[in-house]
PALUMRO-422418 format. One line per 3 residues: number of its first residue (from 1); for each residue x, y, z of N, C-alpha, C. Coordinates in steps of 0.001 Angstrom, whole numbers, padded with zeros to 6 digits. Layout:
N
NUM = X,Y,Z,X,Y,Z,X,Y,Z ~ ...;
//
This chain:
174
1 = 035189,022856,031449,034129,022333,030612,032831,022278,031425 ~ 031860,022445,030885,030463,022886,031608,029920,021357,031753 ~ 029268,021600,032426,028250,019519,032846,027312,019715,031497;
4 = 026520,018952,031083,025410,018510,030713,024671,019530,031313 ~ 024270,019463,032794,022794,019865,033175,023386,021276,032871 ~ 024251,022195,033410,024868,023807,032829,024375,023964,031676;
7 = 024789,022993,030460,024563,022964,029228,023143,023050,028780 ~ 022318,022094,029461,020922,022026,029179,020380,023534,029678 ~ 020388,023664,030819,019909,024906,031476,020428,026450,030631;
10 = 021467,026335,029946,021504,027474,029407,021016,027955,028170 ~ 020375,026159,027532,019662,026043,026143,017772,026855,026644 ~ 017793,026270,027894,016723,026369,027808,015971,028195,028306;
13 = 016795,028435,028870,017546,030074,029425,017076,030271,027764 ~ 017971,030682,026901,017992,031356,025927,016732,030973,024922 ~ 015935,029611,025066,014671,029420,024465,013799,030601,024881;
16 = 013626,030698,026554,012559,031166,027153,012465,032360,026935 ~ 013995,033050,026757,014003,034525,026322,013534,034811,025558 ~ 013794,033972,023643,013462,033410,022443,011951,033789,022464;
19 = 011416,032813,023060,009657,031862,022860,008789,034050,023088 ~ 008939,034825,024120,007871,035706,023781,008306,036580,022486 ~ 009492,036731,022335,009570,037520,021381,009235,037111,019538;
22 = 009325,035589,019486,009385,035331,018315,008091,034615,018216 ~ 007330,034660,016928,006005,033924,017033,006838,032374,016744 ~ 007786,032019,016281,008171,030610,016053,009651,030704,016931;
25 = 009744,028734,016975,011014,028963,017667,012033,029376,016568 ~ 013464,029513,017576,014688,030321,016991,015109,029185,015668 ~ 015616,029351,014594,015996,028397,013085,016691,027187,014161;
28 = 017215,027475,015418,018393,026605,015542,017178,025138,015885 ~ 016037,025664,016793,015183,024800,017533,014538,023947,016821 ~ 014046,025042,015240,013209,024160,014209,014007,022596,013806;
31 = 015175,023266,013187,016286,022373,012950,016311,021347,013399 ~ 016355,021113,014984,016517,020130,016137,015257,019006,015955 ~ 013888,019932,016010,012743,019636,015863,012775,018487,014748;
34 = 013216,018918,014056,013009,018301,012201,013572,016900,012454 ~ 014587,016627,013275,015654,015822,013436,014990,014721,013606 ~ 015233,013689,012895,014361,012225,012875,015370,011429,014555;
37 = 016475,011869,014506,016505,011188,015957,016435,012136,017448 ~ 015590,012779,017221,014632,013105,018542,013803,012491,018820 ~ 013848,012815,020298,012502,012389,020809,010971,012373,020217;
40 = 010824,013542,020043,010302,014338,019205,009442,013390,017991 ~ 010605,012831,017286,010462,012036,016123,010240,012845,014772 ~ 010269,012299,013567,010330,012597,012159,009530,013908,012257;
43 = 010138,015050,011146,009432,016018,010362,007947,015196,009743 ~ 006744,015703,010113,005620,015335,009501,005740,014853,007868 ~ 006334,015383,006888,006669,015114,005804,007471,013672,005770;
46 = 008124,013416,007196,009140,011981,007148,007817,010899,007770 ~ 007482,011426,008877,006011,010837,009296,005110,009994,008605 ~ 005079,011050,007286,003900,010362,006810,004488,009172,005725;
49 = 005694,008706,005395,006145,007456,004946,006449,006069,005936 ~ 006182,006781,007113,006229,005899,008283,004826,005298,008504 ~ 003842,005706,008248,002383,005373,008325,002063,004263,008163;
52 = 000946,003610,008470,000657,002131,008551,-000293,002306,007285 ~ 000180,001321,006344,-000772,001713,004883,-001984,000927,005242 ~ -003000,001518,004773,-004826,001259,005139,-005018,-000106,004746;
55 = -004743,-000540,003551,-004796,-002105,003293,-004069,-002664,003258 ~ -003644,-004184,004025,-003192,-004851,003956,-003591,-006099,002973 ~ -002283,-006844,002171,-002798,-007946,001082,-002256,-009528,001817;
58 = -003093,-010585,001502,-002550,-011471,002139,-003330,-012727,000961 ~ -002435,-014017,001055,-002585,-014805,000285,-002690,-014612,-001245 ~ -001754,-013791,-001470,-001847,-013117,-002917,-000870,-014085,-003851;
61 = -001671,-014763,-005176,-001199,-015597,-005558,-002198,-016249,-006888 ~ -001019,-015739,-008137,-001721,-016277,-009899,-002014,-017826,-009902 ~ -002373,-017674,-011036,-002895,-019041,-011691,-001898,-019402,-012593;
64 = -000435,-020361,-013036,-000265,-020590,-013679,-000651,-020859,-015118 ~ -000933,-020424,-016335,-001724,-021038,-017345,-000871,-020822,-018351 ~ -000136,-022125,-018355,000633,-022278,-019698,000391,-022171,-021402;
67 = 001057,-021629,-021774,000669,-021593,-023036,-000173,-019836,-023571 ~ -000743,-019245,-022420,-001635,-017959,-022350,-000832,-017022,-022466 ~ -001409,-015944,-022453,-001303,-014647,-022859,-001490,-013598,-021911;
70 = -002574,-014814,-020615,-003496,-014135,-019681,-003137,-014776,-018359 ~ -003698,-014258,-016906,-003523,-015043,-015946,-004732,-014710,-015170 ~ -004705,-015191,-014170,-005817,-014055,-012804,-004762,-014476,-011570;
73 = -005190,-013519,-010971,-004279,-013207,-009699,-005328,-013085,-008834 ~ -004980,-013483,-007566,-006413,-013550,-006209,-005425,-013309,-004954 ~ -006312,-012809,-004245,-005768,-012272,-002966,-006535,-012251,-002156;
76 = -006499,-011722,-000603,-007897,-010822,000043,-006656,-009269,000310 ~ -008079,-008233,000396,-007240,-007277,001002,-008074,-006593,002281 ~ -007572,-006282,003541,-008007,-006316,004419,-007456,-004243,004515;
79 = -008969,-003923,005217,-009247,-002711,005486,-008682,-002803,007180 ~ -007278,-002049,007377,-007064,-002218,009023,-007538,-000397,009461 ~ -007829,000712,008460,-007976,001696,008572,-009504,001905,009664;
82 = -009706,002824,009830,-011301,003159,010214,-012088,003820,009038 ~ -011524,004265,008112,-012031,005007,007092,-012446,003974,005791 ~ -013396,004005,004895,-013417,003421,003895,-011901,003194,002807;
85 = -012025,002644,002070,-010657,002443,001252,-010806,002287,-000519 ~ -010789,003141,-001215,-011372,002688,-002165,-010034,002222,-003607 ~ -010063,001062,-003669,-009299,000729,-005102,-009427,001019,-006147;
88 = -008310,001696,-006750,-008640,002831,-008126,-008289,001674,-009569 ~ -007286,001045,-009306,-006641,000028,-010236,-005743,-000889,-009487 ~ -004925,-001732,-010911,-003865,-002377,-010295,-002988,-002490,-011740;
91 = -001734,-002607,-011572,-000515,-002719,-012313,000324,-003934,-012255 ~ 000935,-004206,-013233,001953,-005306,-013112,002965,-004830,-014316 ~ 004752,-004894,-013651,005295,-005041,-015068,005267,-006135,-016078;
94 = 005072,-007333,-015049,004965,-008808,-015865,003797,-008558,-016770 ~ 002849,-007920,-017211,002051,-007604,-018001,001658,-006168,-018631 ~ 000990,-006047,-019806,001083,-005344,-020694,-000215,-004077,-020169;
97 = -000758,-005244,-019470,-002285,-004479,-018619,-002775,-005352,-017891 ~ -003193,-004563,-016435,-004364,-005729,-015598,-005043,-004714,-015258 ~ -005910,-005448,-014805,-007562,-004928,-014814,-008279,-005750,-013459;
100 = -009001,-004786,-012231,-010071,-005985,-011369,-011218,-006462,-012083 ~ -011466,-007847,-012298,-012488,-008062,-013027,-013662,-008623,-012189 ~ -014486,-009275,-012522,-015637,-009924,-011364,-016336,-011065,-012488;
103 = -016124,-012214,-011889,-016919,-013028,-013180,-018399,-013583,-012028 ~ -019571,-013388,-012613,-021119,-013399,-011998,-021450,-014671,-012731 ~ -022863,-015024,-012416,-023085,-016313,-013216,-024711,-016078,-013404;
106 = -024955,-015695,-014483,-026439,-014932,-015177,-027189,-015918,-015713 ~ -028233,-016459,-015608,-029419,-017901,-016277,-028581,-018572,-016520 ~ -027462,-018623,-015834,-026775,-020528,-016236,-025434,-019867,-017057;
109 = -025126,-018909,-017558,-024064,-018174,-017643,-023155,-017439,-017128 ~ -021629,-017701,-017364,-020531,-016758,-016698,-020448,-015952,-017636 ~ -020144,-014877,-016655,-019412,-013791,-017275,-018772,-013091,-016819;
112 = -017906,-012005,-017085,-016560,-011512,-016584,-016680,-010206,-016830 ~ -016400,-009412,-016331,-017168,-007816,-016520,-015770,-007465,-015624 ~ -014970,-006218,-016401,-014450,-005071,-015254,-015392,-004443,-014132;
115 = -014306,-004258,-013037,-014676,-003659,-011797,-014147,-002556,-012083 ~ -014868,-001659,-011958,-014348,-000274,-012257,-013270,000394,-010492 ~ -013753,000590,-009505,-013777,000926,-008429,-014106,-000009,-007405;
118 = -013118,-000459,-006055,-013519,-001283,-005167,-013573,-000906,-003676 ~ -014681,-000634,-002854,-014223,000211,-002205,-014474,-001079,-001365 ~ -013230,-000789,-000132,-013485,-001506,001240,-013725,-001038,002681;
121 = -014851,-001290,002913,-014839,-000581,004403,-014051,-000576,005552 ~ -014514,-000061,006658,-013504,000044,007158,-013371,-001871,008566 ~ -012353,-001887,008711,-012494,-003399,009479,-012626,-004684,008741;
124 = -013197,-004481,007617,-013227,-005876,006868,-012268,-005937,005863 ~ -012748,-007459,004856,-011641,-007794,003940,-012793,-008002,002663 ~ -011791,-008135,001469,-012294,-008191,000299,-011755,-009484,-000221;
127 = -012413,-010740,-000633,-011054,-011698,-001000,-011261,-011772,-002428 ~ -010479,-011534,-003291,-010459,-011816,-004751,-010403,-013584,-004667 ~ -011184,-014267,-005654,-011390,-015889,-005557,-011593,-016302,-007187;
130 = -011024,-017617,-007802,-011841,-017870,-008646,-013177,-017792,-008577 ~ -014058,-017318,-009480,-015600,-017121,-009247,-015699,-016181,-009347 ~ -014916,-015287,-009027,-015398,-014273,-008282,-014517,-012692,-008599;
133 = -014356,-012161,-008208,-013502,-011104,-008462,-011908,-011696,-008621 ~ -011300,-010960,-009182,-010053,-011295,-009409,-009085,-010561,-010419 ~ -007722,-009869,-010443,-007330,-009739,-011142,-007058,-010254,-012311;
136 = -007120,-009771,-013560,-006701,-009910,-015136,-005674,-009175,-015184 ~ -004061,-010409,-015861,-003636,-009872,-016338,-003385,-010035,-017787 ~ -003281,-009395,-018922,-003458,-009511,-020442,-001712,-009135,-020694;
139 = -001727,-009817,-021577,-000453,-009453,-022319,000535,-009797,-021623 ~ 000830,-011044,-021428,002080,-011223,-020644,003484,-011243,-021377 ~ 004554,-010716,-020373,005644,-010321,-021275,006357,-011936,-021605;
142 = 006111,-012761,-020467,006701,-014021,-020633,006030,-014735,-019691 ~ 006412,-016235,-020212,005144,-017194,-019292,005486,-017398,-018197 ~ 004046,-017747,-017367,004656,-017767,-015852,005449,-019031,-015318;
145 = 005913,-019715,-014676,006077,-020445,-013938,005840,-021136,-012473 ~ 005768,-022007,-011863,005179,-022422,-010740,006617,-021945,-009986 ~ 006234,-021330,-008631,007169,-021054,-008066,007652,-019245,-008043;
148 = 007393,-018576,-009258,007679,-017596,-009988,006872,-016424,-008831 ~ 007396,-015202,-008677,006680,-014234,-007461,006504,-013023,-008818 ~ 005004,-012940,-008735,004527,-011583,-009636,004196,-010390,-009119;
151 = 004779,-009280,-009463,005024,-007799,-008723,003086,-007409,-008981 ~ 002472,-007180,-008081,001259,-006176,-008274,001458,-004901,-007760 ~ 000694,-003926,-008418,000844,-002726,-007376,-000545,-001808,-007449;
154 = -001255,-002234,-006534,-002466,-001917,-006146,-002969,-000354,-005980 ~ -003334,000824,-006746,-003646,001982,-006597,-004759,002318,-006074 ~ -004575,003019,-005317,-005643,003637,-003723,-006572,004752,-004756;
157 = -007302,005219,-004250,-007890,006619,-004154,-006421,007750,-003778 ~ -006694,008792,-004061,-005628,009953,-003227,-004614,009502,-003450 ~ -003842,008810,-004396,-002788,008361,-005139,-001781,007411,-003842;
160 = -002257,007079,-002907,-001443,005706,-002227,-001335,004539,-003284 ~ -000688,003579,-002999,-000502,002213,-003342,-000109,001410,-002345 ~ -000459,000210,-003274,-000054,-001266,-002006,000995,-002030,-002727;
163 = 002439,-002056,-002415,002868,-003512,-003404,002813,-004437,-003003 ~ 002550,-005335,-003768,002109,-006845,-003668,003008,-007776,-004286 ~ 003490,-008898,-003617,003991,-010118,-004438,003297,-011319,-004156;
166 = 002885,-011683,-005328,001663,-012765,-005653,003198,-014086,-006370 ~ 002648,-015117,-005531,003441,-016721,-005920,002610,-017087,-006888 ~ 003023,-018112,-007819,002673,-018421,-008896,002389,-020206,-008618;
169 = 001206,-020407,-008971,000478,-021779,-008277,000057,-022401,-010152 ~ 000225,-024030,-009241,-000236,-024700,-010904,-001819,-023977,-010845 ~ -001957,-025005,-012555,-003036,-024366,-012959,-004534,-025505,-011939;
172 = -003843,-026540,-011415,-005212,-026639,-011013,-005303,-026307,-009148 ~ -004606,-025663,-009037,-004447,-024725,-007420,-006262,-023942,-007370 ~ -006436,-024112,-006075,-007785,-023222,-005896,-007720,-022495,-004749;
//
């Protein structure tokens, strides 16, 4: 039976022969290559589910409101990327539709207007707040409860997402 190092040395013998004649290595090398437990590490295609997703969500967490139809959900989401980040939407199954909204306060008036697009730069955070920006969700399938964890799922630009689980706080939580 041959050692290890015999073994290695004769892999690498038959690469070197391999490497001028072929513009790629031999099927056996690719193979090896691909192999998520090499050194080496993951096929680029496995790579890129390994990636550190661009935004991170933190303190994500509804408004109880009994009796509704509706909720708001608040969070911050933090840009750890170097690149801008831009938010396309957001989803929930617990609802029928949500929407980022932004409520402003105009001559002594609120109001609540969709956010179409949110982009975050790169290094900072965005915090959704009462006041202030915040998810809408409409149409709830059933009422919330205190305690209760609501699925979000935050859509990127370039079709990424973020999932999110938002806790469910009474209604007079701020």
């Amino acid at each position: 039976m041959k050692s290890i190092e015999a073994l290695a040395a004769t892999l690498l013998a038959s690469l070197a022969v391999a490497s001028p004649l072929r513009a790629e290595p031999p099927p056996f090398a690719q193979a090896f290559a691909r192999s998520p437990s090499v050194r080496g590490g993951p096929s680029p295609a496995t790579r890129a589910s390994y990636t550190t997703p661009p935004l991170v969500a933190q303190n994500a967490w509804v408004r109880a409101t009994p009796g509704a139809q509706v909720a708001a959900a608040y969070l911050t989401l933090r840009n750890v990327s170097s690149s801008p980040v831009t938010v396309t939407g957001v989803e929930s199954p617990i609802a029928g539709q949500a929407m980022i909204h932004e409520t402003t306060v105009q001559g002594g008036q609120s109001r609540m207007r969709p956010h179409e697009q949110l982009v975050v730069a790169p290094g900072t955070a965005v915090k959704f707040e009462p006041g202030g920006l915040h998810v809408m969700l409409h149409d709830l399938k059933q009422p919330l409860t205190v305690g209760q964890t609501v699925p979000l799922v935050i859509t990127l630009a370039g079709g990424g997402t973020l999932q999110v689980t938002a806790t469910v706080r009474p209604l007079s939580a701020e």
